[in-house]
N, C-alpha and C positions, 0 to 999 in steps of 0.2 A: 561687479565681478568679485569673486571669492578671492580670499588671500589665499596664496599659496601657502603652506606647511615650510618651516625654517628648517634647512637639515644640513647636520654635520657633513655628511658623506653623501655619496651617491649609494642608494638600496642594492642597486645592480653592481656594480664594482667597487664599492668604498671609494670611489675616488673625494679627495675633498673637495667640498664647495665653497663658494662664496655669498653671499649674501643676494639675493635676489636674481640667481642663476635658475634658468629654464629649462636647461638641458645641460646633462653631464659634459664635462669638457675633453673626458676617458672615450666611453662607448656611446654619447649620444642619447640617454637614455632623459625621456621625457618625465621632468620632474612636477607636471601640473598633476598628471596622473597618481601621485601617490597619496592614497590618502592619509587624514590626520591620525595621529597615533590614539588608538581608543584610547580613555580613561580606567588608570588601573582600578578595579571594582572586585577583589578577590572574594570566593565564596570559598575558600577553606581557611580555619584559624591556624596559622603556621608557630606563633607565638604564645596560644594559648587562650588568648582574648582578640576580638573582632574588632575591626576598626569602626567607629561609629559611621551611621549612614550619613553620607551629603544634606545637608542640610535642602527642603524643600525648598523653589522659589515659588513666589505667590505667582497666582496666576494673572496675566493680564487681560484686562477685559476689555476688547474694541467699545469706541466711544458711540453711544446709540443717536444717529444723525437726529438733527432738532426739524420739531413737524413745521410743515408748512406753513404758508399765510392762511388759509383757510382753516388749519385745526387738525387738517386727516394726517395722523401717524404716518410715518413711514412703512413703506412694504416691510414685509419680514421674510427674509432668508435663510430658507433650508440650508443646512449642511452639503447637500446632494447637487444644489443648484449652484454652488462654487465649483469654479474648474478650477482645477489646479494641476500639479507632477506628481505624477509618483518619484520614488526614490531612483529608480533607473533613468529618469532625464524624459520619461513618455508621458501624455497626455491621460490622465486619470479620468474616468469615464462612471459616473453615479450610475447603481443599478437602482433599479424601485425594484419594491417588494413582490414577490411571487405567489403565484397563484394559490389563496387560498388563506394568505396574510400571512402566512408564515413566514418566518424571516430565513436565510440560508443559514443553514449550521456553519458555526467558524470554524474553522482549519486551524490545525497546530502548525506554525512557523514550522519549517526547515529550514537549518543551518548550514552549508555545504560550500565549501569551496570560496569561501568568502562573501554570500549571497545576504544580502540585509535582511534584517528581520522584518519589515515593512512591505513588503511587496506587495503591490493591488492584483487583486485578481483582472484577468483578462475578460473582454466581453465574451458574452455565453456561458459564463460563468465558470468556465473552465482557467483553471490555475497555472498564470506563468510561471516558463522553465526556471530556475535557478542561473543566474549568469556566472556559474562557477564549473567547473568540474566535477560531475558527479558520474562515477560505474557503474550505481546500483540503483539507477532509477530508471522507469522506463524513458523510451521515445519522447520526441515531442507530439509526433502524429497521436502514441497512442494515450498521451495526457491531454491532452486536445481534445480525442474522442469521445471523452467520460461525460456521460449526460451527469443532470444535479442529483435523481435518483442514486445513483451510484454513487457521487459523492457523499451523498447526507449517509450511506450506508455505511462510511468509514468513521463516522463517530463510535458505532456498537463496536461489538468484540465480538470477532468470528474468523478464528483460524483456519476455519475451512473454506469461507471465502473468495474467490477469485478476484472479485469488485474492489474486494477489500483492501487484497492485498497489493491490487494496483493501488487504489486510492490514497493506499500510505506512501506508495514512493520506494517502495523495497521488495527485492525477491524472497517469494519464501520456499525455500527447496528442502524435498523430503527429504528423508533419508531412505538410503537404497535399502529396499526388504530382501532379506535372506529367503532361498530360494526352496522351500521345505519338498522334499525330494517324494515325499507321501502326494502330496498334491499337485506337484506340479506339474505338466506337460514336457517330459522329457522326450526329444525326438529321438527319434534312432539312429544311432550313428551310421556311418555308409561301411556296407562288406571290406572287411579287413582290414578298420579299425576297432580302435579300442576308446571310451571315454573314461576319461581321470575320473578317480574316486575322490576328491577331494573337493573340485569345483562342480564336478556334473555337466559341464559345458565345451573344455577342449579335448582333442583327441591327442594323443600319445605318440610322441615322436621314435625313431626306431630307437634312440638312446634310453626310453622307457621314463619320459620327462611329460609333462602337459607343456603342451604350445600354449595354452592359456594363461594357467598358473606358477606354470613350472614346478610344482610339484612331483616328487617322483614317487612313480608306480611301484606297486610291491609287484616282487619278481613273481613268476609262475614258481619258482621251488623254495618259496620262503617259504608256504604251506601247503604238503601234498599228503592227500591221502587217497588210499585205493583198495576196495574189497572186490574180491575174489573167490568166491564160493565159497568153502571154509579154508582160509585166509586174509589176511586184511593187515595192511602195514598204514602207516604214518608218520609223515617227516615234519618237523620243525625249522624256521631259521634261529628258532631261539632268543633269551632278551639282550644281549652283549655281542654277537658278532654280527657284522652289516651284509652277509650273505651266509646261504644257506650249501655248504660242503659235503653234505649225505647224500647219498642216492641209495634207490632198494629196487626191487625187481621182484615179483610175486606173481605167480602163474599155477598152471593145473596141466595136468596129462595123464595118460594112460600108460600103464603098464604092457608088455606084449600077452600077459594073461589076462587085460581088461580091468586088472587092481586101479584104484586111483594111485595117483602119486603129486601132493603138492611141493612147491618149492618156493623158496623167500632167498632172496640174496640181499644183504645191508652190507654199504661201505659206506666211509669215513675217510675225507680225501686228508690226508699231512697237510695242516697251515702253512709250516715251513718249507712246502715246498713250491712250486710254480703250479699255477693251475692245479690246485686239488680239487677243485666242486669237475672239471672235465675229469681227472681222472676218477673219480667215483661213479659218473654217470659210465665211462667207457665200461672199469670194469664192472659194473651190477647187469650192463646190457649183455658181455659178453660171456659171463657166466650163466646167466639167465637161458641165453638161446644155445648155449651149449649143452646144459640141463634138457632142454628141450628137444634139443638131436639125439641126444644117445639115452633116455632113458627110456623112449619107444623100441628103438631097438634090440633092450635086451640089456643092453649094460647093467653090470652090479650097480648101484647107487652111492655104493662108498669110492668105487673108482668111475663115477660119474662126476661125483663132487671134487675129487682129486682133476681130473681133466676140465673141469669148470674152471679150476683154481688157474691152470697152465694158459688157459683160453685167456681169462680175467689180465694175468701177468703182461702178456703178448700185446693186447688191449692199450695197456696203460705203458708199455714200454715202445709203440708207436707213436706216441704223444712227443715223446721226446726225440724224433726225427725230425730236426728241423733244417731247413739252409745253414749256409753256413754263414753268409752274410747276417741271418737274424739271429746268431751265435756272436759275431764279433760287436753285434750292436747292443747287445744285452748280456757280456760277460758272465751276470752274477746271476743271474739264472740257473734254478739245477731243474732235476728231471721233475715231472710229477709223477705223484705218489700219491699212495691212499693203501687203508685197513681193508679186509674183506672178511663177514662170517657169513655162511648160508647155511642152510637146513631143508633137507627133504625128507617127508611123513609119506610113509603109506601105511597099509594097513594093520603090518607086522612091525617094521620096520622104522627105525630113526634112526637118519645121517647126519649129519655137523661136520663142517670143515671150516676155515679160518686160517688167517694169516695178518698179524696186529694183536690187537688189544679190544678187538671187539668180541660180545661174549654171546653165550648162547644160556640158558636156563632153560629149568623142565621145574614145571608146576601142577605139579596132580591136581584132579579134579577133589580129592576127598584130601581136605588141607589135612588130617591126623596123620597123613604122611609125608615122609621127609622134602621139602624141594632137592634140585642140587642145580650147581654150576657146569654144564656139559665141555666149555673150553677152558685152556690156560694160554691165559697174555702171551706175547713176544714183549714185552717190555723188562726193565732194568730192575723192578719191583723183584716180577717174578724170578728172573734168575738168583736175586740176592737172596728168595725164601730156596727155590732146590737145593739153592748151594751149601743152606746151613749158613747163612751169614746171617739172617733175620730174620724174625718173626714175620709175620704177614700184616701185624699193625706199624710195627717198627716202618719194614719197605715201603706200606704206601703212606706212611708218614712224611716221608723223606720227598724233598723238593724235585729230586730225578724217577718221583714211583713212575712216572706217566712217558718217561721215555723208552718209544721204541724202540724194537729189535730187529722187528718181521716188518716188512710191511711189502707191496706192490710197487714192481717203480726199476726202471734202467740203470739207478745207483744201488737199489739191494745189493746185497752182501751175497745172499744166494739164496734163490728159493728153496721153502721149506714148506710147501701144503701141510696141513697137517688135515687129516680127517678119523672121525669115529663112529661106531656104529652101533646102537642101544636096541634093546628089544624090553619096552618099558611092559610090566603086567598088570595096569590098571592105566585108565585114561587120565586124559591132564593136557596140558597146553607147552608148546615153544616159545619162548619169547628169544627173540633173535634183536640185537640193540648195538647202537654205540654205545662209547662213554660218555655220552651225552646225558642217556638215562641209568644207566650205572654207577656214576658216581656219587647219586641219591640214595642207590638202594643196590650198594654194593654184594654184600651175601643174597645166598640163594634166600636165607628166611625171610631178610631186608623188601625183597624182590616179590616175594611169596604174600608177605602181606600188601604190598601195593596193587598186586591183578586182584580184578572183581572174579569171585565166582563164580561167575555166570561166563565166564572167557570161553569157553569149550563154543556155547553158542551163540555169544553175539562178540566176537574177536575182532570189527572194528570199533565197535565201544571200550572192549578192554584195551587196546591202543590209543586210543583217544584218552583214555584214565591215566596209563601209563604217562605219553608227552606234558597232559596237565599237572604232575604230578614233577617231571622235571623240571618246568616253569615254574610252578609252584614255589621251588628250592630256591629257584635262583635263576635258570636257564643260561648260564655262563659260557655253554657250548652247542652245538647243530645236536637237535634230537631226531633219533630214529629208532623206532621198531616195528616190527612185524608178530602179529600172533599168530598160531599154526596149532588146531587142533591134534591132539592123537586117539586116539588111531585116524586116520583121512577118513573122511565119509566120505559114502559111495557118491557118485555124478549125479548132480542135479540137486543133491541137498547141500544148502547155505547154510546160513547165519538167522537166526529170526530177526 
């Protein structure tokens, strides 16, 4: 019988021992079981120089038994024909050679969980489990299974493998391929959802999130655009604000002599106020279809655009009707509010009305003449230049040029529409904008050189020039404009 290993303590509790103790006197813990402490054998120089190797022992060589009384040699014994143990305590089983004389390819030891390096293969050729803990290696059943073919296969190199990569004992997992939206088999989502642009795989929760990803959805008015016969507008959310506060309105009608008459409304909701992107959609809707009621009928257009403005007002000062209990629960709430400019063309005629800081411009078609600015701000700017306090570079120099005056909204001061009416004598285009794009291309000339020349006939391109032109800068604010040929063309002709 083997000696037992001498040990200070017990491996499982430190308890101390005594000298030829069998079992801890703490926990019980069987001290036949642990085995001898390897021999320290380091393979890194920690010192700089390597400790010389152990010295060899000679070998011993069994004593060859003396022949017989007759002379005949003793039998001679194969290696194969001793039985003996393997190193797990089991009966070791000699294989003979395989069909064809070849001998089986040897196997690289695994190491694992404390498993000897000696282990004899199991009969059938197939290689026992490790008596340790391993996660990453298959079954027994399916280690078991592996004929020799498959084995002798895990000598080569072949990652793509299957045989292989069992026969080494490890998993080899791909990596997940990205999913190329050119080719791949995207289903169709089910009626009235939406699939995420970012994963291609989950649908859009009402909060405008992916269930998948969670990734969130760009809004429907982060980018809008709409053409309209000859008209055509465009909104931006722009690069710095996390939603989009414009809204426009562009439509067509008839006059009661059968004149066309288009119209564009842009607003511009107040940051500072509660809900501006609602108050801009309220009033561009309500001005819009007010344009639409009374210009069939006969209405002058200049006091069509004035009752748009009153319609717009009404609009935006219903917003601010709330209970009174969602009053005490949210004190610091004010009204919402927002800018409004529109413009109606007909054939003769050009209307502009406004209330804020949003502008209107006229860009002839034959640049050798002048542009001009059609509105004046409600802001702090503008009044410091009527009043003679400052220049017009001074005011909008100054940290307060951009505060308003006018605007839309239940806390106004008082409404003030303001409208005009031009009778231009050569053709050209409207641009109808916030300060989103104005504050790139402030002057009428600034403005003038930004539209393409070709605006008269393709005006949602010259829109689409325009907004790229305030990203361009900077986009710091919600872009919006509208282009509006003059004179209107007759019904049925567009934009090329």
């Amino acid at each position: 019988m083997s000696q037992m290993p001498q040990l200070a303590a017990c491996p499982s509790c430190e308890w101390p021992l005594e000298s030829g103790d069998r079992f801890c006197g703490a926990c019980g813990y069987d001290l036949s079981v642990v085995p001898p402490p390897p021999k320290d054998t380091p393979t890194i120089t920690m010192n700089g120089t390597a400790p010389p190797p152990p010295p060899a022992a000679a070998p011993v060589w069994p004593v060859a038994p003396e022949t017989g009384a007759s002379g005949t040699p003793a039998p001679v014994h194969l290696p194969g024909d001793l039985r003996g143990a393997d190193s797990g305590g089991s009966e070791a089983h000699a294989e003979g050679p395989q069909s064809g004389g070849a001998e089986p390819p040897a196997r690289e030891s695994q190491v694992s969980g404390g498993a000897p390096h000696d282990e004899a293969p199991s009969p059938g050729g197939a290689e026992r489990p490790a008596r340790g803990v391993r996660f990453d290696r298959p079954t027994e059943s399916a280690s078991s299974a592996e004929s020799p073919s498959s084995a002798s296969s895990a000598s080569s190199v072949s990652a793509s493998s299957a045989s292989s990569a069992s026969d080494a004992g490890d998993y080899h997992l791909a990596a997940p391929q990205p999913v190329d939206p050119r080719t791949a088999d995207l289903s169709t989502p089910p009626a009235g959802t939406k699939t995420c642009v970012a994963c291609r795989a989950g649908q859009v929760d009402r909060d405008g999130y992916c269930e998948n990803c969670g990734h969130a959805q760009p809004r429907e008015r982060d980018h809008m655009e709409k053409e309209l016969g000859a008209v055509a507008a465009v909104s931006d959310r722009g690069l710095r604000h996390h939603r989009n506060e414009d809204a426009f309105t562009v439509s067509s009608t008839a006059l009661p002599d059968g004149s066309p008459a288009v119209v564009a409304i842009v607003c511009d909701g107040v940051s500072s106020a509660t809900r501006p992107d609602d108050a801009s959609l309220a009033a561009s809707r309500a001005a819009g279809e007010a344009l639409l009621e009374t210009l069939p009928r006969g209405t002058h257009p200049q006091q069509a655009m004035h009752d748009a403005i009153v319609a717009a007002s009404n609009a935006v000062n219903s917003l601010a009707e709330e209970p009174r209990t969602a009053q005490e629960h949210a004190p610091h709430q004010n009204a919402p509010a927002c800018t409004l400019v529109g413009a109606v063309v007909t054939s003769t005629l050009l209307i502009v009305g406004w209330v804020g800081d949003s502008r209107a411009y006229w860009v002839p078609t034959d640049r050798s003449s002048p542009p001009a600015r059609l509105t004046e701000d409600d802001s702090w700017a503008a009044q410091m230049v009527a009043a003679g306090l400052m220049n017009e570079a001074e005011a909008y120099a100054d940290h307060r040029a951009h505060a308003i005056t006018g605007w839309l909204g239940a806390d106004a001061y008082e409404l003030e529409p303001h409208t005009a009416a031009f009778k231009p004598d050569r053709p050209g285009v409207v641009v109808v904008c916030t300060d989103g794009l104005w504050n790139y291309a402030e002057t009428a000339e600034e403005m003038a050189e930004v539209v393409p020349l070709d605006a008269a006939q393709r005006p949602l391109h010259a829109a689409q020039v325009l907004v790229g032109h305030a990203l361009d800068g900077g986009g710091h604010d919600n872009v919006t404009v509208a282009v509006l040929p003059f004179p209107a063309p007759p019904h049925g002709a567009g934009s090329a």
